[in-house]
N, C-alpha and C positions, 0 to 999 in steps of 0.2 A: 308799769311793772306787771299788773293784774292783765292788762289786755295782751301784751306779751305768753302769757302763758297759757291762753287760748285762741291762740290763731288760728287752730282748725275746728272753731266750737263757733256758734250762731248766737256766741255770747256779747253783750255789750263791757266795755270796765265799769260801767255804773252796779249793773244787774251784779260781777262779780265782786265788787266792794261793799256790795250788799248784804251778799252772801257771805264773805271776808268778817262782816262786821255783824251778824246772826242780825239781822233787820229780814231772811228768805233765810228756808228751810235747806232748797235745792229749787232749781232752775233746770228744766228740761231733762233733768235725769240725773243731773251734774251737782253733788253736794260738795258738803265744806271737807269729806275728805278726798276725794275729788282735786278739790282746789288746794286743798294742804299737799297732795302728792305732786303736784305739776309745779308745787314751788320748790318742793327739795329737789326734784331731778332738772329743774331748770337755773336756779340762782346758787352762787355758790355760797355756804355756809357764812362768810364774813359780810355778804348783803345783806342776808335773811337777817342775820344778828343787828344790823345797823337799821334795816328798816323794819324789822315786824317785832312787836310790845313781846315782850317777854312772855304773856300769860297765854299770847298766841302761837308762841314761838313752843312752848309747852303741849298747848295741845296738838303743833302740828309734829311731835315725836310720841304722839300715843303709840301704843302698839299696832291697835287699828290701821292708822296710816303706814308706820313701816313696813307690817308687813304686804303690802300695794307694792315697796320698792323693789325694782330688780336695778342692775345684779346683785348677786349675793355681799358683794364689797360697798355697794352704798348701803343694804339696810345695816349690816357691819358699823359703818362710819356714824349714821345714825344715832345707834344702840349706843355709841360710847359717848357722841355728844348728850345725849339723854344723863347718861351716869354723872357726867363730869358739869353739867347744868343742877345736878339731883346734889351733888356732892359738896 
């Protein structure tokens, strides 16, 4: 799933499960929100939800990261998963 999501980066999925799992800061320039953004615009929300822990799943709808997302209709989608996780 992780190495998926960097196929045009000079990343390994180890180095990114590392970073996934706060054991690395950032890896050649590429942090964890970085890696939070390349998961919501690549996997659809009922993946994220089946495979990434809740606490993670939390911090990849900070603000921080949403606002990385284009278009305007995913950070949208976001914001409201955010509310309705919050609620």
């Amino acid at each position: 799933m992780l190495a998926k999501i960097a196929w045009d980066l000079d990343l390994t999925a180890d180095q990114l499960f590392q970073l996934f799992n706060d054991e690395i800061e950032e890896i050649a320039g590429f942090d964890k929100k970085c890696l939070y953004r390349r998961l919501l615009t690549t996997y659809d929300w009922y993946t994220l939800l089946k495979l990434v822990p809740e606490e993670k799943i939390r911090q990849m709808l900070d603000d921080s990261v949403i606002n990385l997302l284009f278009p305007k209709d995913l950070k949208e989608k976001y914001l409201y998963a955010r509310s309705v996780l919050s609620g």
